[in-house]
N, C-alpha and C positions, 0 to 999 in steps of 0.2 A: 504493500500500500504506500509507499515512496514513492516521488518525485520521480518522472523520468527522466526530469533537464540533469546534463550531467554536467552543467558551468560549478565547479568545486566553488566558486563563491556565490553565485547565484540560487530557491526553492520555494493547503487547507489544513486544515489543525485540528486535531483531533485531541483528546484529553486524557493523557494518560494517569493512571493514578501513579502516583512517585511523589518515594520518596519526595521716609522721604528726607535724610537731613535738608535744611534748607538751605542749605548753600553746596556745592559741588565739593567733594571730600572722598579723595583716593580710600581710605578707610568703607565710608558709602558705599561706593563703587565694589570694593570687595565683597564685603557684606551681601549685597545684590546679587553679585556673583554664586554666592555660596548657598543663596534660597535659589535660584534658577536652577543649577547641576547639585541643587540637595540629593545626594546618594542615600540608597539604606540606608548604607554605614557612616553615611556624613565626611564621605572620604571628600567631598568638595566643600569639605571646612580650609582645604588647602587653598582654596582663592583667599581667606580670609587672612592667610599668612603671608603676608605683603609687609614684611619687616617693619613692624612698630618699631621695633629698635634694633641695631645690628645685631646683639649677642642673639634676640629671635632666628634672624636670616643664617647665621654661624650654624645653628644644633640643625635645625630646619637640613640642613647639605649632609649632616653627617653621614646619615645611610642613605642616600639619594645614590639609584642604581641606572647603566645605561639601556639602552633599549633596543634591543638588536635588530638592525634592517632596517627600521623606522625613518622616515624622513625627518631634516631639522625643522627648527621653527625660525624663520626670519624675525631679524630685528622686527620688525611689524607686523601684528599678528594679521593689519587689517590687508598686508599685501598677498594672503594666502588665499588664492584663487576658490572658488567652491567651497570657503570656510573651513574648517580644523577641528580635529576627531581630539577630543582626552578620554581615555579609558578609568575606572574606575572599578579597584577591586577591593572584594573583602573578605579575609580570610577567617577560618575557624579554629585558629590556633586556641589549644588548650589553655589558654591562661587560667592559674590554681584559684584565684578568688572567685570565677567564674564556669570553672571546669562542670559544675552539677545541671548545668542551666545546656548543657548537649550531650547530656545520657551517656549510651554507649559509647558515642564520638569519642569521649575524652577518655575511655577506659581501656587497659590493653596495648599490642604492638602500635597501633595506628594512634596513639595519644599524642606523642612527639611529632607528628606532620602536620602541614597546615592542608586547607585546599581550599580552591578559590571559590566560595560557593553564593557568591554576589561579581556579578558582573555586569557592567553598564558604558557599553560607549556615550559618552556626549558630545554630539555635533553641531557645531557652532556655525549657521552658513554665514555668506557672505555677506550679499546687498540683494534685498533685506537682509536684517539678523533677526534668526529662528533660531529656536533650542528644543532637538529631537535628542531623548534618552532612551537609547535602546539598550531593554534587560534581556538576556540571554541565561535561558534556565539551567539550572546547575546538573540535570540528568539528560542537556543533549549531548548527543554522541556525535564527535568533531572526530576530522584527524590534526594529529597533532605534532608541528612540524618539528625538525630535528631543530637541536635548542641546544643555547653556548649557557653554561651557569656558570654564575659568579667567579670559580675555580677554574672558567676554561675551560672545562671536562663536558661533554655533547652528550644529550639524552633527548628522548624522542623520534620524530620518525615514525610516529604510530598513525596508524591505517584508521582505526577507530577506537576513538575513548572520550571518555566523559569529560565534558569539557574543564570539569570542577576539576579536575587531576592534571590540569597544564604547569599549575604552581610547580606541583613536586618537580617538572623534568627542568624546570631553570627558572622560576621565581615571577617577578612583577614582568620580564623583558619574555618568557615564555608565555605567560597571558596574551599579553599587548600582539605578539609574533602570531598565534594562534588564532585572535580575532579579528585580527588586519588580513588571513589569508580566506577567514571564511567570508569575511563583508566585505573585501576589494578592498576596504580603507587603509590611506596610510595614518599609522597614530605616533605622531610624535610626542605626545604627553601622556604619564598614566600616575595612576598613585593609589596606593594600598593603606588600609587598616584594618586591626582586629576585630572581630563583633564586640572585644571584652572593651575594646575604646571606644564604644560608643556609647556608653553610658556615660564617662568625662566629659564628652565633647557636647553631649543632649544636655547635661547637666547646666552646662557651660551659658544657653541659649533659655534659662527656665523651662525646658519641656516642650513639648510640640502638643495640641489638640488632636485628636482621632475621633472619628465616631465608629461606637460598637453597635452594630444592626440586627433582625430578628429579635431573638428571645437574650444573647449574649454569646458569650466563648469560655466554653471549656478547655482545657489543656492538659492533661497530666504530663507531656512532655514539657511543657516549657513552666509548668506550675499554675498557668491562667486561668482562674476562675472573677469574669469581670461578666457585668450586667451591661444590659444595652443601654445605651446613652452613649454624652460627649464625656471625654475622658480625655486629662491631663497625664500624658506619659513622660517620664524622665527615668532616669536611673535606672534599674534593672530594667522597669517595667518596659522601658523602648527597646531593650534587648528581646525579651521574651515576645513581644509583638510585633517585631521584626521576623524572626525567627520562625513565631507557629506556621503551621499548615493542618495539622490536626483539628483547631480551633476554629478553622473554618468548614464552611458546607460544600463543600468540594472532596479538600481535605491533599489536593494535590499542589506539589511545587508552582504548578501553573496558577493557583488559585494566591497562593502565597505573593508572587510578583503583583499579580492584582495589588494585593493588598498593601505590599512594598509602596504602591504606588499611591493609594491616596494617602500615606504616610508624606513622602515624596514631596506631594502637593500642597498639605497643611505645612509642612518645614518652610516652602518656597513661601508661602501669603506670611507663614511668619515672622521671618527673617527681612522680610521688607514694610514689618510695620513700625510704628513708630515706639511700640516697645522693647525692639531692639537697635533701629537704625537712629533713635535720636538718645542713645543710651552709651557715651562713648567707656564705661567701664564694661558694660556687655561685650562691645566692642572687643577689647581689647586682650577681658579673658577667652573671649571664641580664641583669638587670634592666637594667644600663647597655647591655650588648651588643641589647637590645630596642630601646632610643631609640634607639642611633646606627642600625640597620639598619630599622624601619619609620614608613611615613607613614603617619598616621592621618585619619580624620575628625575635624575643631571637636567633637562630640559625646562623641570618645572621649578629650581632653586633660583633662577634670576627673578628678581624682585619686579622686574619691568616688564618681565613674558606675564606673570600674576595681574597685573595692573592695566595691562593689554587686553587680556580676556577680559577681564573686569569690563571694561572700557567699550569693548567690544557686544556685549551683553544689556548691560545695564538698562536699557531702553527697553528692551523686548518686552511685550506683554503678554499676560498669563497664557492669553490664547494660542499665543505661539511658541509657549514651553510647553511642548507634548510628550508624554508619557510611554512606551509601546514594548511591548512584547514581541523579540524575534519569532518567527512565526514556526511553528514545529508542525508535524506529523507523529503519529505512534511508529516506533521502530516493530518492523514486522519480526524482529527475531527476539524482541524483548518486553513487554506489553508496560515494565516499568520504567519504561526509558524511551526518550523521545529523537528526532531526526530533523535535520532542516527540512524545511518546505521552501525549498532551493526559489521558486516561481513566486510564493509572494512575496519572498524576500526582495525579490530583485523588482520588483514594483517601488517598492521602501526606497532601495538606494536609488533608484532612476529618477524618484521624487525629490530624495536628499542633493543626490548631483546636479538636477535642475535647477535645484533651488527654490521648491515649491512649496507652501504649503500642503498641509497634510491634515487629514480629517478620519477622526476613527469613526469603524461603521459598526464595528463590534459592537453586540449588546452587553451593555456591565453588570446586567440582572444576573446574565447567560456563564460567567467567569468561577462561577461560585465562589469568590474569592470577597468581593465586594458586591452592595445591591446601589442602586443611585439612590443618594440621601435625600429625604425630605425634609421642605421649603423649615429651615430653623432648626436645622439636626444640630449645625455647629454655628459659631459666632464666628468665623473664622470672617477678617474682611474683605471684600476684593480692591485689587492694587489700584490705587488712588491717581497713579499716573499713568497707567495700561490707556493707550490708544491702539483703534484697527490699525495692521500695517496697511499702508497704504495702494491700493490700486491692488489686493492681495487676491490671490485664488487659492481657491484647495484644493488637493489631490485626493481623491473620498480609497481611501484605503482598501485592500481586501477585508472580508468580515474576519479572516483566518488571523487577522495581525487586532490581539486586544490593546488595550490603553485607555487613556483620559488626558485630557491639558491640567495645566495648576488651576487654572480657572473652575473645574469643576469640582464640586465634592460629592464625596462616596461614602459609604458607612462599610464596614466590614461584614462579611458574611455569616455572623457569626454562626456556631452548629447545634446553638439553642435554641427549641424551636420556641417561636414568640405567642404568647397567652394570648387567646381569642379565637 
């Protein structure tokens, strides 16, 4: 039941079960940045890291790793034709204070690995600037190309594997290599953090809003037992609601990215309200709590590539920061594991390399991941400077590729069924 196009980077979907300051302020500018490509894991707390002070910029470099094959990035981000790929990843490394909060994961031979089990290109296009975040689920089967690690030593070369297993063969520079060869893009930016640092960095920002939908969500994997309503997550709790898939009405990885996502989307309207953006001590702990918690790319440690993007972005409005799910198929030899859908993928990039808007046509009822929230689910505000881009069109998607923009909200799907 696969694709027949055989473009390795090019592939309907099917569900498998698996596994405003007021005055213009570089500071602002970052800030905005880092609610637009808000990652799960808040790995684009790294825009926010635009060296308040040098000793910031200094630690920021220490582990910043290169990125094999990848293209540079010009002094100007804005002379990069078709706009600019940052990959964003987030590993599950066992950290001991938080080792209980992934089960088995952290028990046994496999405790000491990481894997990349959040993945997110963000493409920045050109003229106009749009902001597409494509999540790639942690049980498609890629192949996975031969890989330089850190030591110089080549691993890789695999025909087919999960794509979550690209870390182990060479780290943040085997991700970025792997997902540049399946989406054609080149990515010269990427940057990593643990799920255990996302609780610092959420911390960091007061919490993000979520709505819980139906009757609630149960968990025993991740410990969740919350009722439906709006709901202030920080600290563990943005871990563990990151993380569920059980806790929804699905109950699969694909239903989880849903959910990723209107998380995703409450961070972005957060991060550009004015109880963070006219708040310059918020400011400034995002920004230190950003270095101490992600490893970057050599590409993304100048302070001015940071300020670029920022720059670059800043404008964009909610409706042209979209959400999306690369598009899969059930693997015919594994019913728990999924496969490109080579064909409407290659719709996505044809839209992204035009430089088109884009419009999801997927139903979010449909995702069981999320249901579309109703009129007062959350107070969450819309962005106060968001204008249409201008003279803009939209590319109405295949139904096969889900998502939402920031602009919208969603309530979670929870797997409690709701009284009435």
């Amino acid at each position: 039941m696969g694709s027949t196009h055989k473009h390795p980077r090019r592939g309907r979907r099917t569900v498998a079960r698996h596994g405003a300051l007021s005055s213009p302020s570089p500071f602002g500018f970052i800030a905005r940045l880092v609610g637009i490509i808000a990652a799960v894991v808040l790995v684009s707390g790294v825009g926010v890291a635009a060296y308040a002070v040098t000793d910031i910029g200094a630690s920021f470099a220490d582990d910043a790793v290169d990125l094999e094959g990848q293209g540079s990035v010009p002094p100007d981000i804005g002379a990069i034709e078709g706009g600019v790929d940052l990959l964003l990843v987030g590993t599950d490394e066992c950290e001991k204070e938080f080792a209980y909060l992934f089960g088995d994961r952290c028990t046994g031979a496999e405790a000491e690995g990481q894997l990349n089990d959040v993945n997110m290109l963000v493409h920045i296009s050109d003229n106009p600037r749009r902001v597409t975040v494509v999540s790639f689920p942690r049980d498609l089967m890629v192949p996975i190309p031969e890989c330089t690690g850190e030591d110089g030593s080549s691993a890789g070369g695999v025909s087919k594997a999960q794509i979550n297993s690209a870390w182990g063969y060479g780290g943040l520079s085997c991700v970025a290599k792997t997902i540049s060869e399946l989406s054609g893009e080149s990515i010269p930016l990427a940057a990593k953090v643990s799920f255990g640092n996302v609780i610092n960095i959420t911390d960091a920002i007061g919490g993000v809003e979520v709505c819980i939908g139906n009757g609630g969500i149960k968990d025993r994997y991740t410990a969740i037992d919350w009722p439906a309503g709006p709901r202030t997550i920080k600290g563990v709790e943005a871990l563990q609601f990151l993380r569920t898939r059980h806790g929804l009405e699905n109950g699969s990885d694909l239903a989880r990215i849903s959910n990723q996502q209107q998380y995703m989307s409450s961070l972005a309207r957060k991060l550009v309200s004015d109880e963070v953006l006219t708040n310059p001590a918020t400011l400034y702990k995002l920004a230190t709590t950003a270095v101490d918690n992600i490893t970057p790319s050599k590409s993304l440690t100048n302070p001015m590539t940071l300020v670029q993007i920022a720059l670059a972005v800043k404008d964009v409005p909610f409706e042209d920061i979209v959400f999306v799910q690369y598009p899969v198929l059930e693997d015919p030899y594994d019913p728990n594991r999924v496969v490109p859908d080579y064909d409407s993928a290659e719709q996505l990039w044809a839209a992204l390399a035009a430089n088109e808007g884009i419009q999801v046509t997927h139903d979010q009822d449909l995702t069981g991941g999320v249901i579309v929230a109703e009129p007062g689910a959350t107070d969450a505000p819309a962005d106060p400077t968001a204008t249409p881009t201008p003279g803009a069109t939209a590319v109405a998607l295949p139904d096969s590729i889900p998502g939402q923009n920031a602009a919208q909200q969603t309530c979670s799907a929870g797997n409690v069924k709701a009284a009435g």
